[in-house]
C-alpha positions as CSV (number, residue, x, y, z in Angstrom):
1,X,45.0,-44.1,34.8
2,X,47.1,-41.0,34.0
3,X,44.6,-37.8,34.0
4,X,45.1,-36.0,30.5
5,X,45.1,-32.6,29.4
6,X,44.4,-30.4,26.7
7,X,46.4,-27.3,26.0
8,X,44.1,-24.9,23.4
9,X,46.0,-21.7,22.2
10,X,44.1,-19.3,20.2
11,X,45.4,-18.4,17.5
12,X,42.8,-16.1,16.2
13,X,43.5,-12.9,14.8
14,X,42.8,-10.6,17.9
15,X,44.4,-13.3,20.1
16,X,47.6,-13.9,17.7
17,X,48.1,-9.7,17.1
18,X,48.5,-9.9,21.3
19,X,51.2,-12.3,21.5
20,X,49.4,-15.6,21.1
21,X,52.7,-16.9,19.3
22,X,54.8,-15.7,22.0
23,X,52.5,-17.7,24.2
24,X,53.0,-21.3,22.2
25,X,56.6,-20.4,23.0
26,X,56.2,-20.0,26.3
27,X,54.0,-23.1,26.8
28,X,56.8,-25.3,24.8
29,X,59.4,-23.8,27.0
30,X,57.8,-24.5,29.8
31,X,57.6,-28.1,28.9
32,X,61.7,-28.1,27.5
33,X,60.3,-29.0,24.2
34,X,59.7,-31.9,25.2
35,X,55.6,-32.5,25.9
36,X,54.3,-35.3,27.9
37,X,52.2,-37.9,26.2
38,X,49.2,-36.8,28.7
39,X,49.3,-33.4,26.8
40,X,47.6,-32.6,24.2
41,X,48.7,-29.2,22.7
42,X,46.9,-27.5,19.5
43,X,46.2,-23.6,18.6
44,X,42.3,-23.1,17.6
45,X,40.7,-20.4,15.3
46,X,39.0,-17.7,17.4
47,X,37.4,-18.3,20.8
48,X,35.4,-15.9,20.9
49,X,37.4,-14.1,23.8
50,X,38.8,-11.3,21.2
51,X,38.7,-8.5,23.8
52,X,40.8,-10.7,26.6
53,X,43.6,-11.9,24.4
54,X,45.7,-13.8,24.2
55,X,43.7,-16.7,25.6
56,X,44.5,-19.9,25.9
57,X,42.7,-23.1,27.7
58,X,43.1,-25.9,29.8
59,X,40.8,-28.4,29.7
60,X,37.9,-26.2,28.9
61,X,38.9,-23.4,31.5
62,X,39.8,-20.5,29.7
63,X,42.5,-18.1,30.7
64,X,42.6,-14.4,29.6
65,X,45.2,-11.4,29.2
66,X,48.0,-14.1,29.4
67,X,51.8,-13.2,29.4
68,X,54.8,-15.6,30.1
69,X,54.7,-15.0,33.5
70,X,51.2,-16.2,34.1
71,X,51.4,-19.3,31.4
72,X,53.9,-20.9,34.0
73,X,51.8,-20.7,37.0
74,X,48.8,-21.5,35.5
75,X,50.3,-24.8,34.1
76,X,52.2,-25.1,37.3
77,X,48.5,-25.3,39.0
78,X,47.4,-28.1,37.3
79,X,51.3,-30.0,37.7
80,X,51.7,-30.9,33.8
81,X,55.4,-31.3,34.8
């Protein structure tokens, strides 16, 4: 059985003011556009996590003060590609 993720991008106001967008980018460039079918990717309202924006999580473990740079290792951790 193929193990499947979940991709949650805030997209709260704090969160989205920070660069939340430019994080969806970076998350669909990461994948070429082109997500796996074991990938679930949505944006959520806020998480609570205002102060540490953007944030984004991977099934359930949240990831704080992101930037381009740390989208791609953190998704190269858990080896979506």
């Amino acid at each position: 059985m193929v193990e499947k993720f979940e991709i949650v991008i805030c997209m709260g106001s704090a969160c989205f003011s920070r660069g939340s967008k430019k994080i969806a980018d970076t998350v669909n460039e990461y994948f070429g556009n082109n997500i796996p079918e074991n990938v679930f990717l949505r944006g959520s309202l806020c998480t609570g996590n205002c102060e540490n924006g953007p944030v984004m999580i991977v099934n359930e473990q949240v990831f704080k003060d992101l930037d381009e740079n740390k989208v791609f290792e953190i998704l190269d951790q858990f080896n979506l590609k």
